[in-house]
C-alpha positions in Angstrom: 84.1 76.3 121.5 87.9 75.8 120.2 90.0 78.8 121.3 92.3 81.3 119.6 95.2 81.9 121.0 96.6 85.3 120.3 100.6 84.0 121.0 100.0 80.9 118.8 98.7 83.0 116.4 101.6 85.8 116.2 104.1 82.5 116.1 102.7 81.1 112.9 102.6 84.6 111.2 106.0 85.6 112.3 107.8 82.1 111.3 105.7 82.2 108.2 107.1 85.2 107.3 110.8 84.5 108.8 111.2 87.9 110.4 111.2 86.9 114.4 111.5 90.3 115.4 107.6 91.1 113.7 104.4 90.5 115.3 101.0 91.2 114.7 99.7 94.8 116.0 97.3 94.3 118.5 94.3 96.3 120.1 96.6 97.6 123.1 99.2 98.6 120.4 96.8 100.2 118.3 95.9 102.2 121.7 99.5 103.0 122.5 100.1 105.0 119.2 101.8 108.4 119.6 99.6 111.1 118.1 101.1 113.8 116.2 99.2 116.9 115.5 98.8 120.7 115.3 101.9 121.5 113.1 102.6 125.5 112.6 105.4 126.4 110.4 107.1 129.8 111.2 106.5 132.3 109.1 110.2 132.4 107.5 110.0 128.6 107.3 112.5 127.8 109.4 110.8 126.2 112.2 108.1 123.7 112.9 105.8 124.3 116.1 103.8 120.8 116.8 102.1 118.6 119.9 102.1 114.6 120.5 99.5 113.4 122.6 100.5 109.5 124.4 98.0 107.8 126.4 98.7 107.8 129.8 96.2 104.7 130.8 96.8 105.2 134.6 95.0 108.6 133.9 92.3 107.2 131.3 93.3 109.8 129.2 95.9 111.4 126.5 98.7 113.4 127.2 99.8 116.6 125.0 103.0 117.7 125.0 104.2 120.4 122.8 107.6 120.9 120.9 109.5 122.2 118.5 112.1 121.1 115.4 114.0 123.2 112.9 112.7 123.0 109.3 115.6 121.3 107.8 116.4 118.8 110.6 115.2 115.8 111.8 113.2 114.0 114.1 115.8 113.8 116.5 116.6 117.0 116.5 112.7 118.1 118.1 112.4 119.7 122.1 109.9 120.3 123.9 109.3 123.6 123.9 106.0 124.7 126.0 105.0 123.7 129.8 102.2 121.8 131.1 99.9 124.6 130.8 99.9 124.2 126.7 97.1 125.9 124.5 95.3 125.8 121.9 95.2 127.8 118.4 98.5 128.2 118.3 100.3 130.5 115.3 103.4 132.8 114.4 102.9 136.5 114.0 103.7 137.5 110.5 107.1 138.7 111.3 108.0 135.7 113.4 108.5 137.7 116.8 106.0 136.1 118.9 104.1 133.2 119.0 101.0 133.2 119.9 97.9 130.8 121.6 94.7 130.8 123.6 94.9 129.5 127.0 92.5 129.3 130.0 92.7 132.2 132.9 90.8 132.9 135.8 90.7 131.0 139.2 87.1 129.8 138.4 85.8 130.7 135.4 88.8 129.6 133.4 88.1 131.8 130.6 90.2 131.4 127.5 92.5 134.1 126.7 95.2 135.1 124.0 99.0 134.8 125.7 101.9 135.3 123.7 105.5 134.9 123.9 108.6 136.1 122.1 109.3 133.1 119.6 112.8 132.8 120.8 111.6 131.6 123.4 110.4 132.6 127.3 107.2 132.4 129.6 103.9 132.9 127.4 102.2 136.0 129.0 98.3 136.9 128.7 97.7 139.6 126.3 93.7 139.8 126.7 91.7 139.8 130.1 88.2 139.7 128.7 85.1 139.6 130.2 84.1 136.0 128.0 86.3 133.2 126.8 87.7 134.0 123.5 87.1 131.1 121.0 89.4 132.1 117.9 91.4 134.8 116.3 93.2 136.1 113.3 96.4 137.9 112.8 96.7 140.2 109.6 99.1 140.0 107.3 101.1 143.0 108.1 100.6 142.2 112.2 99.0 145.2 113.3 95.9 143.8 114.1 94.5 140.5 115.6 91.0 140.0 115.4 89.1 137.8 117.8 86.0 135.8 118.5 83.6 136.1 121.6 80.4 135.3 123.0 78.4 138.1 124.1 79.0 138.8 128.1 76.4 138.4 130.6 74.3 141.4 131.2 74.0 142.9 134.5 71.0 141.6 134.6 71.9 138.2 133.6 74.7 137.9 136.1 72.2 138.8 139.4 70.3 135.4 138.2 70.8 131.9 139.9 73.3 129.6 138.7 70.2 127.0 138.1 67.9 129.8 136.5 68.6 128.4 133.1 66.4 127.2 131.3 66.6 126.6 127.5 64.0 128.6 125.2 64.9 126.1 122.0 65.7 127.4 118.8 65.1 131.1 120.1 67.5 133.8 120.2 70.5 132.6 120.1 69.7 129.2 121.1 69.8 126.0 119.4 69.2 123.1 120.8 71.2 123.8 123.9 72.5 127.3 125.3 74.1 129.5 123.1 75.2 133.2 123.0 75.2 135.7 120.5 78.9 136.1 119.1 81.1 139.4 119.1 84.1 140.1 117.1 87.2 142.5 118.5 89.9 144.1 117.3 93.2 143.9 119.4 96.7 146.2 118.9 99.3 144.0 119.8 101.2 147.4 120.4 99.0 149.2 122.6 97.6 145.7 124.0 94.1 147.4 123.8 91.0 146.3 122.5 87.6 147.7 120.4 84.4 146.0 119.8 84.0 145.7 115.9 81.0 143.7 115.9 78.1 143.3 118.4 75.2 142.2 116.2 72.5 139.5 117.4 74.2 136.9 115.1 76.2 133.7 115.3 79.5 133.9 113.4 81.0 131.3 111.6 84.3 132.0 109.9 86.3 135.3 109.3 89.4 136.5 108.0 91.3 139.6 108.6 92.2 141.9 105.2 96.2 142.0 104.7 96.2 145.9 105.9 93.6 145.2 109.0 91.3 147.4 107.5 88.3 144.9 107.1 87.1 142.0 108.3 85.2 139.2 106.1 82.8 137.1 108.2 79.6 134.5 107.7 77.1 135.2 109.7 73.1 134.3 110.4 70.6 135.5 112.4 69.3 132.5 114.1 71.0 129.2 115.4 68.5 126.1 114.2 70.2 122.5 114.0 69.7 122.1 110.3 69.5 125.7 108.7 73.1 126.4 108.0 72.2 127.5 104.7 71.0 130.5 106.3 74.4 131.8 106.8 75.5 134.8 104.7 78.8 136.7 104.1 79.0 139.9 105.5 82.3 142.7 105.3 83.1 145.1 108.2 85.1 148.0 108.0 87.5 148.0 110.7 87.9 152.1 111.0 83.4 153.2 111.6 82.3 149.9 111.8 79.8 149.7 108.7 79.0 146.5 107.4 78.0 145.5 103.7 76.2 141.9 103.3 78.2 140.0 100.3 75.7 136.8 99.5 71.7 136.7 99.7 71.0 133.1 98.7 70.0 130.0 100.5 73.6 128.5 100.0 76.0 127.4 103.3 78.8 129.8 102.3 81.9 128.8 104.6 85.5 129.9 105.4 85.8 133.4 103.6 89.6 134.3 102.7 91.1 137.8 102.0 93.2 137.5 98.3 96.7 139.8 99.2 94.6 142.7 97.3 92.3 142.9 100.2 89.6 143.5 97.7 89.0 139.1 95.9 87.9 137.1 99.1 87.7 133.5 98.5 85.1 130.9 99.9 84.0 127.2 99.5 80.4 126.7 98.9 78.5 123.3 96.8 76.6 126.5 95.1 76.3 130.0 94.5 72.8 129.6 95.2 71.2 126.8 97.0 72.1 123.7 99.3 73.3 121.1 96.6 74.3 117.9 97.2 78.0 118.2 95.6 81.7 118.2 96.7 82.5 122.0 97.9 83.9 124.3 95.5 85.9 127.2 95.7 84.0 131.1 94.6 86.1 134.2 94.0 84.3 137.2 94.9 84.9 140.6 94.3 84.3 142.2 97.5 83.6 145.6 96.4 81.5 145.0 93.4 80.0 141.7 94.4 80.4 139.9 91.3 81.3 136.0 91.7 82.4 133.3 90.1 83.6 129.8 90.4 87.2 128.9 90.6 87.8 125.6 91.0 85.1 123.8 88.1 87.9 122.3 86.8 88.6 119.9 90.0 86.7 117.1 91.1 87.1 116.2 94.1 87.3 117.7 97.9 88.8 120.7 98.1 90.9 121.2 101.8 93.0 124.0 103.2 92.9 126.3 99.8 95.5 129.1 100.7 96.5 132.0 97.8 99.5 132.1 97.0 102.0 135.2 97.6 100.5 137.5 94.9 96.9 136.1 94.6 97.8 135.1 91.2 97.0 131.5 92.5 95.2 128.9 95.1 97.0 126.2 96.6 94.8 123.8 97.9 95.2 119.5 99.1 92.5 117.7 97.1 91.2 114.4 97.6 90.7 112.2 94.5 89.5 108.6 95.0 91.9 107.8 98.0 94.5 109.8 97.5 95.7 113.4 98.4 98.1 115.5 96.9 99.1 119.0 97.0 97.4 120.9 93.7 97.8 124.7 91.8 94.9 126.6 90.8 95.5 129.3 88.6 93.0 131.9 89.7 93.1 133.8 85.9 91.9 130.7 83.9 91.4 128.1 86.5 93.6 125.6 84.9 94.4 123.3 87.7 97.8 121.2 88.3 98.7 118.2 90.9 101.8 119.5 91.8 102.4 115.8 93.8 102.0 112.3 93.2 102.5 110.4 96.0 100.1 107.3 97.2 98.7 108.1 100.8 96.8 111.5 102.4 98.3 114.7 103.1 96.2 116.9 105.6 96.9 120.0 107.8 99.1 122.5 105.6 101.0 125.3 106.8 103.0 127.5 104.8 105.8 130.2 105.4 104.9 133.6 104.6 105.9 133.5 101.1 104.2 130.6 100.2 107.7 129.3 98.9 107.6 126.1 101.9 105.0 124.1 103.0 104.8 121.6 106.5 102.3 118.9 105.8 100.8 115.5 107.3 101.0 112.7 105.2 100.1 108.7 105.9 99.5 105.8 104.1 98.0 102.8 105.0 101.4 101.4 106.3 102.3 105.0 108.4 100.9 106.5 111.4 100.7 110.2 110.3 104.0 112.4 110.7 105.1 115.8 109.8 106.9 116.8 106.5 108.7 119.8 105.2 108.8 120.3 101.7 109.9 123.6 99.4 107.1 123.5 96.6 109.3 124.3 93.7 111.5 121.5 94.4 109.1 119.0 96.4 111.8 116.7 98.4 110.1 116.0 101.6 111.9 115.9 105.3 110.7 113.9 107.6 110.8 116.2 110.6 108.7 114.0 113.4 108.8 110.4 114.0 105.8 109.6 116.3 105.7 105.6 116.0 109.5 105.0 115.3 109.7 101.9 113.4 106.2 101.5 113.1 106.4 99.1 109.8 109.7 97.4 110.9 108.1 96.4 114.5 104.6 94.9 112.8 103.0 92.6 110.5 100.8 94.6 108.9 98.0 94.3 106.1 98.2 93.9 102.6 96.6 96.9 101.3 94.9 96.4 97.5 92.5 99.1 95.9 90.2 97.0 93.9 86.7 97.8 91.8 83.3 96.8 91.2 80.6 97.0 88.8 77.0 97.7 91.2 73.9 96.2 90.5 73.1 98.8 87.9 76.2 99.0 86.4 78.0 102.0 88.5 81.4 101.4 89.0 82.5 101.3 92.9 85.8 101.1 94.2 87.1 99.9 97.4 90.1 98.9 99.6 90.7 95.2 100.5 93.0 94.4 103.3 94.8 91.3 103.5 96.4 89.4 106.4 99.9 89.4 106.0 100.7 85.9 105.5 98.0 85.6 102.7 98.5 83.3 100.1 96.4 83.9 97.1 93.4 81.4 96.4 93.1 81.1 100.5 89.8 82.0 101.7 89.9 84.0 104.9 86.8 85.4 107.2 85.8 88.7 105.7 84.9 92.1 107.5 82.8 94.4 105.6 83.4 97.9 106.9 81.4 100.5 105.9 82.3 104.5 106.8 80.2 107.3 108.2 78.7 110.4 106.4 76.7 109.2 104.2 79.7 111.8 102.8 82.6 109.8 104.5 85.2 107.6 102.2 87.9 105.4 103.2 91.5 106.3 102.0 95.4 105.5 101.8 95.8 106.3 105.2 96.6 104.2 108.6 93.4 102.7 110.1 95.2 100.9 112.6 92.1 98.4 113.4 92.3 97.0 109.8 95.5 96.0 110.7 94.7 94.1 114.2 91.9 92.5 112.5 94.5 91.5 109.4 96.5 90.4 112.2 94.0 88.2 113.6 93.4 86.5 110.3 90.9 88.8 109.0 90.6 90.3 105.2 88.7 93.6 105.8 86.7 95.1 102.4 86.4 99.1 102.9 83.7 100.1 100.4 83.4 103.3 99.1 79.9 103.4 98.2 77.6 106.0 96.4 77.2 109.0 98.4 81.2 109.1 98.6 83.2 111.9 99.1 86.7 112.4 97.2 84.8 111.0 93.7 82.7 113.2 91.0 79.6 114.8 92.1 77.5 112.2 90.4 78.9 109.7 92.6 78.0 111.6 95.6 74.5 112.1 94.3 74.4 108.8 94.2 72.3 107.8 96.8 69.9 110.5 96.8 66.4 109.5 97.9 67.7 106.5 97.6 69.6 105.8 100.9 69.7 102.1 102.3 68.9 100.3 99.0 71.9 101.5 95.9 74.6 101.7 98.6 73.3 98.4 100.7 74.0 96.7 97.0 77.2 98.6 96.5 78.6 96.4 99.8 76.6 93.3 98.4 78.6 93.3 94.8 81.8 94.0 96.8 81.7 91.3 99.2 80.5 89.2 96.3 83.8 90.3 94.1 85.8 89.4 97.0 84.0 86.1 97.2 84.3 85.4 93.2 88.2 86.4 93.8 88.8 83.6 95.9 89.7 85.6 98.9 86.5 85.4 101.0 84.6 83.0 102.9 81.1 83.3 102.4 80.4 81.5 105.6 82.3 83.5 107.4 82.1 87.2 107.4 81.3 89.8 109.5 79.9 93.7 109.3 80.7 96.4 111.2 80.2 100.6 110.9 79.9 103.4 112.9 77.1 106.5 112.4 76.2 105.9 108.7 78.5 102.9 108.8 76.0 101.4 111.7 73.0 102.9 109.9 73.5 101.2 106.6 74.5 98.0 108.9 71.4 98.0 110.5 69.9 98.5 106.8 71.6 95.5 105.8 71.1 92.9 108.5 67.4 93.3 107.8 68.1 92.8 103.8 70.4 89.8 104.4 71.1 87.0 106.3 74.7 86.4 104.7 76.9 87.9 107.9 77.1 85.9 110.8 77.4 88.7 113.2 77.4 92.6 112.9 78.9 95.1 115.2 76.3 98.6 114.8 77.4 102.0 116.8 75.7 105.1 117.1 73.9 104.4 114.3 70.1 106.0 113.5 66.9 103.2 113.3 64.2 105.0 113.1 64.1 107.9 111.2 60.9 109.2 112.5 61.5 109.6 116.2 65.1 111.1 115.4 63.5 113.9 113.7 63.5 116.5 116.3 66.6 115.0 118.7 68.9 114.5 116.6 68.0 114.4 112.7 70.4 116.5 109.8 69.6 118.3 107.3 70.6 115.9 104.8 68.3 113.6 105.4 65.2 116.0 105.1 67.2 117.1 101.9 68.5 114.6 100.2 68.8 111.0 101.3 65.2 110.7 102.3 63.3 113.8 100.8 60.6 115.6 102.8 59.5 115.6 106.3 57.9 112.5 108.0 54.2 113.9 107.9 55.2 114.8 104.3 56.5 111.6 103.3 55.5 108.8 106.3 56.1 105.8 104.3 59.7 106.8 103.3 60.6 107.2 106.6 59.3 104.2 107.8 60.8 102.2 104.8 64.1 103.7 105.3 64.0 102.8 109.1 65.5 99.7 110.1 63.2 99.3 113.0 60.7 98.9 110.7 62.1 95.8 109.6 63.5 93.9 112.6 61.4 91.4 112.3 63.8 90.2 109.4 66.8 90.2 111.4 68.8 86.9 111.9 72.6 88.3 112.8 73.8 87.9 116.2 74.6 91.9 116.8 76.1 94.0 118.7 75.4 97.8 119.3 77.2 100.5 121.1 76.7 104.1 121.5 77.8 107.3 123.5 75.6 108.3 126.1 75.7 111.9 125.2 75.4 111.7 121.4 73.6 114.7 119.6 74.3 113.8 116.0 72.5 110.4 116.7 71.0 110.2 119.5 71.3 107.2 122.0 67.9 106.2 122.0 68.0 104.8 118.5 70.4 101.7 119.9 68.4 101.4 122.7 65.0 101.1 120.6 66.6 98.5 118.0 68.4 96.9 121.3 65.0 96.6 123.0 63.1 95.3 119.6 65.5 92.5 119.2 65.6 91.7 122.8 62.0 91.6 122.7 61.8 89.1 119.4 64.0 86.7 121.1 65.2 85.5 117.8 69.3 85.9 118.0 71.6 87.2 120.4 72.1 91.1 120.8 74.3 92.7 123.1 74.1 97.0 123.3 76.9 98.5 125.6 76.6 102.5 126.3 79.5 104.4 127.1 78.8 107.5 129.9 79.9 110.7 129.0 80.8 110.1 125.3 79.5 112.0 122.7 79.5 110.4 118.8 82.8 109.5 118.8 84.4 107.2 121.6 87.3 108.9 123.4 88.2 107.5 126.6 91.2 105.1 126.8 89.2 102.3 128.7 86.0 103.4 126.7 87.7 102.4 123.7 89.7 99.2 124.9 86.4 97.8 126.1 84.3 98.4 122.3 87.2 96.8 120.5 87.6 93.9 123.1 84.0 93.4 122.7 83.6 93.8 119.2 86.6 91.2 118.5 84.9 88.6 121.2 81.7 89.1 119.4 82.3 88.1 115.7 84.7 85.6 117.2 82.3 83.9 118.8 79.1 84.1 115.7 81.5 84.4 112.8 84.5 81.2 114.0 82.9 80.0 116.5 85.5 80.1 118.5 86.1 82.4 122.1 88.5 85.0 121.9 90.5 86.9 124.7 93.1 89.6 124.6 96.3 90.0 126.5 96.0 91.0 129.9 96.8 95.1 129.8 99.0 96.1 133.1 97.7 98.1 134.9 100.6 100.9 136.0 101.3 100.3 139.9 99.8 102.8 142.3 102.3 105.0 144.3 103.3 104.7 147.4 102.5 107.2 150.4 106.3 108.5 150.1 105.9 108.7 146.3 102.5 110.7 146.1 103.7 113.5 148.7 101.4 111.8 151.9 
C-alpha cells in the first residue's frame, strides 16, 4: 500500500496556502494544548482566580497550576498565585477577604477539608478537621455562614470492622451500585471556626444553596440511591436556627440545583417538568418557598438553560443559553418572563462568574478556531478582555479547518443541521474522504467550539460532517423528542441525508468515507454499520450493543423511558431490534472498537461481545483495544495518543488504502543519578 507522508503532506498545504510559517495541527499538538479552567472572579470584580493544566508526558499525566490576573489587564499580566498543593472548589468570600478551597489533610486518610487564606495573599490554612472528607460548600451572601457537604462518619462499630469486610448490599441503604454513604450537611462560623450538624437524615443530597442571611438552607434530597431513579429526588428547606425541615416538591420530576432569590423567600430550580420525567430541554421554576406555589420562568426560551444566576435585586435571571450552536449570555425578567440575548457573538461561552453586584461577568468563550480562554466583560457595556491566553497564537501557528454550518431535510422531511469541516486548502467542487462524526447523549450536540481532532483530520485531508441529529440538545423540545421510541432508525437516517447532502454538494467522496462516535456516537455507529455498507471503516468506543445484557450493569434511565420504552421482558423484541448485536451478521466495515476498562455508564463487555461476534463471523477485519483503568472517557496522556494513533491508522488503511504513521513523539530524557537526588 502507497504511503502518506505526514511532512509531504504539511508542504503541499503550507505552499498552497503561501504562509511557510503554518502547518497542519497534528495529534501530538492537539495533545500539547494548555487547558484553561476553573475561573473565579472576586467578588468586587477586580480579580480573576483560574488554573492551567499542561501535559507533562514524562509523568503520563496533566499538570495544574493555579494563578491569578487583574480584571482589567491582560494575559501577560497573570502569576501564579497557589503552591503545588492546589485545591479544588475554589471561591471568594462575599466581602473579598479570603479565599477559600477544599484540599486533602491527613497523613493517610487524606480527607478533604476547607482551608482558607487572606485574599491578599499568604499560606492557605485548614479551617475544618472533620471526621469525613467534605465534598462541597456554600458561602452566604452576607458571609456568616458556610454550609458544607459530608458523608456520614463511620460508626464505632463500623470502624472495629476489617478493611476487606466490605461487601456491597446493592441498591440498599445508601448503596447504589457500589458503596455509598448517607450524606450530612454542616453549618460552619467562619468567626468562631466552629461547626453544627444541620442535617443527619438517611438521604443522599444533591444540590443546596445557602439563604442570603444564613438562616435556611434549600437542598434536593431522596431517600434511596438506585442508578436510574433520580426522579425520586425532592426539594426540601432546613431552618438553620432548630433544625425543622419542610419538603417543597412531591412529584416524580428530577428537580436539580435549587437557588435562594436575594429575598430568601423565591428559590429557583431547573427541572424538564413540574411533574414528571419528560423528555425536554431543562427549564427554569420559581417557587415561593413559604407558600409553595410554582411556576415556570423560562417558557419563553428554547433551548439549554446553563449557570442561571439572579441578578442583584431578584428582579431578574441571568443565565448562558444554547441555541443551535451557539451560546450567548441572555436576561430573563422574572415579572413577565420576557427574555433578551444580551450577546451575539458566534462560538460557546460556558463557566460564568460574576462580581457581587452582578454588574461584571468572567466567562469562557471558543469557537471553532479558539482553544477556550477567559474573558471579562461589564454587562451594561459588553466589551470583552481577553485576560488568559492558554494556546498563544493558536490560529497564527496552524492550518486549520474550514468551519460551515449547513442543513438538511431528513427522510421525513425534518429539518437537520450540521457542521462540515473542510481541509484548509479546499477548493470547492474537489471531492475529499469524508468523516461522519456522530456525538454522545443521545442529548449531546456539536457546536461553535474548538474540537481540536476535526482539525488534525482536516489537516490530514479529511472533510469531517458533525450531525446534529434528532434527540439533540440546544434545539426545541420537539427536536429532542425526536427520537423517542425510535432510537437507531430517524437519527441513523438523519447521518444518511447528511452525508448524502455532502455527497450531492460535491464535497464528498462516496467511496471514501469513514464513521466514527463515542457512547451514543459508537452506539448509533454500531447501528449503522449493520444498516449500511457505504463506510469503508468505522471507529466504535464505549458504545452499548446489546441492550438486553446492559440492563442491570450499566443501562440509563432513558432508555427504559424514552428511546426504547419498557423493560426487556416487557418489550423483548424492541430490545433486541434496537441491539446491534442482533444484527452483525449484516456487518461488512472493517472496525475498530475501543473502550475503558472501568466504564459504568456503558459497560466494557458490550465491545467485547460485538468484538468477539465479529471475530467469530470472520467476515472483515476488527480490531477492539481496552484501556486499564479508564472509566467512559479516555484520560491518560499515552491512553489517548495510542486511540487516536490507531484510529488514524485504521481508516487509513480501509478508507485510502494507504498506511499511515505519525511523528515519532520524544520521549523526555531520564535524569541522571546527580539530577534525581541518588
Amino acid at each position: 500500500m502507497p504511503r502518506l507522508p505526514i511532512a509531504l503532506l504539511s508542504l503541499v498545504l503550507v505552499s498552497s496556502l503561501g504562509a511557510v510559517d503554518r502547518r497542519p495541527l497534528t495529534l501530538d499538538d492537539s495533545l500539547d494544548l494548555t487547558q484553561v479552567s476553573g475561573g473565579v472572579l472576586s467578588p468586587d470584580g477586580a480579580r480573576v482566580f483560574f488554573a492551567k493544566s499542561e501535559l507533562d508526558w514524562a509523568k503520563n499525566e496533566r499538570k495544574r497550576t493555579y494563578w491569578m490576573v487583574p480584571a482589567d489587564g491582560a494575559p501577560k499580566d497573570a502569576f501564579e498565585w497557589l503552591g503545588d498543593d492546589g485545591g479544588s472548589s475554589f471561591a471568594f468570600s462575599p466581602d473579598g477577604a479570603w479565599f477559600t478551597m477544599l484540599r486533602p489533610q491527613g497523613e493517610k486518610e487524606k480527607k478533604s477539608q476547607l482551608f482558607a487564606m487572606r485574599s491578599s495573599g499568604g499560606e492557605a490554612r485548614p479551617w475544618t478537621s472533620h471526621e469525613s472528607s467534605i465534598s462541597s460548600y456554600r458561602w452566604c451572601a452576607d458571609g456568616s455562614r458556610i454550609v458544607f457537604l459530608c458523608e456520614r462518619p463511620k460508626s464505632e462499630e463500623e470502624k472495629k470492622k476489617h478493611d476487606k469486610d466490605d461487601a456491597v448490599f446493592v441498591d440498599e441503604g445508601p448503596h447504589g451500585q457500589s458503596a455509598a454513604r448517607w450524606h450530612q450537611l454542616w453549618s460552619f462560623d467562619p468567626e468562631t471556626r466552629e461547626t453544627r450538624l444541620l442535617l443527619d437524615d438517611d438521604v443522599r443530597v444533591g444540590g443546596y444553596d445557602v439563604a442570603p442571611d444564613g438562616s435556611r438552607v434549600v437542598y434536593s434530597a431522596r431517600a434511596e440511591n438506585r442508578r436510574n431513579q433520580g426522579n425520586l429526588s425532592e426539594l426540601w428547606v432546613l431552618s438553620v436556627e432548630d433544625g425543622v425541615k419542610r419538603r417543597l416538591t412531591e412529584n416524580r420530576a428530577p428537580e436539580s440545583g435549587p437557588l435562594f432569590a436575594p429575598d430568601g423567600v423565591h428559590v429557583l430550580f431547573s427541572a424538564p417538568d413540574d411533574s414528571q420525567w419528560e423528555l425536554r430541554n431543562s427549564k427554569l421554576w420559581l417557587m415561593n418557598s413559604d407558600t409553595r406555589a410554582t411556576r415556570l420562568l423560562s417558557g419563553a426560551f428554547d433551548g439549554t438553560v446553563r449557570g442561571a444566576v439572579f441578578g442583584a435585586t431578584g428582579d431578574e435571571v441571568l443565565f448562558i443559553g444554547l441555541q443551535r450552536t451557539e451560546s450567548n449570555l441572555y436576561r430573563l425578567d422574572v415579572g413577565s418572563g420576557e427574555v433578551w440575548r444580551l450577546t451575539d457573538r458566534g462560538g460557546s461561552m460556558g463557566s460564568a462568574s460574576w462580581s457581587r453586584d452582578r454588574s461584571r461577568l468572567l466567562y469562557s468563550y471558543s469557537d471553532h478556531d479558539s482553544p477556550s480562554d477567559l474573558f471579562v466583560a461589564d454587562v451594561m457595556d459588553f466589551r470583552p478582555r481577553r485576560v488568559t491566553d492558554g494556546n498563544p497564537g493558536f490560529e497564527e501557528r496552524f492550518l486549520l479547518a474550514e468551519r460551515r454550518v449547513i442543513r438538511w431535510k431528513s427522510f421525513d422531511g425534518l429539518e437537520i443541521e450540521g457542521i462540515l469541516d473542510l481541509p484548509p486548502t479546499y477548493r470547492e467542487g474537489t471531492r475529499v474522504p469524508l468523516m461522519l462524526n456522530i456525538h454522545g447523549g443521545p442529548a449531546g450536540v456539536f457546536t461553535n467550539s474548538v474540537r481540536a481532532s476535526d482539525h488534525v483530520w482536516a489537516g490530514l485531508g479529511w472533510a469531517s460532517l458533525r450531525p446534529n441529529v434528532r434527540g439533540s440538545s440546544g434545539y426545541s423540545d420537539d427536536l429532542l423528542r425526536g427520537n423517542m421510541r425510535d432510537i437507531g432508525r430517524g437519527d441513523y437516517h438523519d447521518l444518511m441525508t447528511g452525508v448524502d447532502k455532502v455527497i450531492a454538494d460535491g464535497v464528498a467522496d462516496p467511496d471514501r468515507m469513514g464513521v466514527r462516535g463515542w457512547s451514543y456516537g459508537g452506539i448509533l455507529g454500531g447501528v449503522t454499520i449493520t444498516k449500511t455498507a457505504r463506510f469503508k471503516a468505522a471507529s466504535i468506543g464505549a458504545g452499548v450493543y446489546d441492550w438486553t445484557s446492559e440492563y442491570g450493569p450499566g443501562f440509563n434511565y432513558d432508555i427504559r423511558r424514552w428511546y426504547i420504552g419498557g423493560t426487556p421482558w416487557e418489550s423483548p423484541e424492541e430490545y433486541r431490534d434496537k441491539s446491534a448485536l442482533t444484527h452483525v451478521t449484516n456487518v461488512a466495515t472493517p472496525t475498530i472498537l475501543f473502550h475503558g476498562m472501568r466504564d459504568t455508564t456503558d459497560t466494557e463487555a458490550q465491545s467485547m461481545m460485538f468484538f468477539s461476534a465479529l471475530k467469530d463471523i470472520g467476515r472483515v477485519p476488527v480490531r477492539y483495544v481496552k484501556f486499564p483503568r479508564e472509566g467512559h472517557g479516555i484520560r491518560e496522556p499515552r491512553h489517548r495518543r495510542t486511540l487516536d494513533v490507531e484510529e488514524i491508522s485504521w481508516m487509513h488503511r480501509h478508507v485510502l488504502g494507504a498506511e499511515w504513521e505519525p511523528a515519532e513523539r520524544e520521549e523526555p530524557a531520564k535524569p541522571t543519578k546527580k539530577e534525581s537526588g541518588s
